[in-house]
C-alpha positions as CSV (number, residue, x, y, z in Angstrom):
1,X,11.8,18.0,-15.1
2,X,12.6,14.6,-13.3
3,X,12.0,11.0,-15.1
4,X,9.3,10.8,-12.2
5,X,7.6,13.9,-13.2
6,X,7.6,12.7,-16.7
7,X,6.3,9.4,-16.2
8,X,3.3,11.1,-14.1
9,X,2.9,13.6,-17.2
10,X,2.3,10.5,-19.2
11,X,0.0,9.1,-17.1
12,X,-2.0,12.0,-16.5
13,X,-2.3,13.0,-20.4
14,X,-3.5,8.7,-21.0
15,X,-6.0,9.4,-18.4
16,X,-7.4,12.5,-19.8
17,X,-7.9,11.6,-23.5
18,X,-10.1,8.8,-21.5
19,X,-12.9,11.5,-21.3
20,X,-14.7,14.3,-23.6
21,X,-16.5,17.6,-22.2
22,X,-20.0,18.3,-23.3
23,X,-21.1,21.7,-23.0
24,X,-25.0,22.3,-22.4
25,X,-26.7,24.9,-24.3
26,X,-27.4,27.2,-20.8
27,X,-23.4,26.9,-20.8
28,X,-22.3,24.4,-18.6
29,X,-20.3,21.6,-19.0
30,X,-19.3,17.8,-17.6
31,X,-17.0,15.3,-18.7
32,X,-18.1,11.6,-19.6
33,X,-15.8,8.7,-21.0
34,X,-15.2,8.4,-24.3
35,X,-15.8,4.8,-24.7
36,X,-17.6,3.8,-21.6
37,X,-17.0,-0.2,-21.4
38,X,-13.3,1.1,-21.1
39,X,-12.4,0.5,-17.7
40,X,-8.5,0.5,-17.7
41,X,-7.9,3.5,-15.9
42,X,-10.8,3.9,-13.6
């Protein structure tokens, strides 16, 4: 893996521990942020 690849790893695994799935009881799902007066990433 390249130091670039590793660096966009990062980024993408910061970004997605911004956000939480809910799952709906007819079994569907959607993501929302975590804490949503974080803005640094969006």
């Amino acid at each position: 893996m390249t130091e670039a690849n590793r660096i966009l790893l990062r980024q993408r695994q910061a970004e997605t521990l911004q956000w939480e799935t809910k799952h709906r009881a007819d079994g569907s799902s959607y993501v929302v942020p975590k804490n949503p007066g974080d803005k640094s990433l969006r």
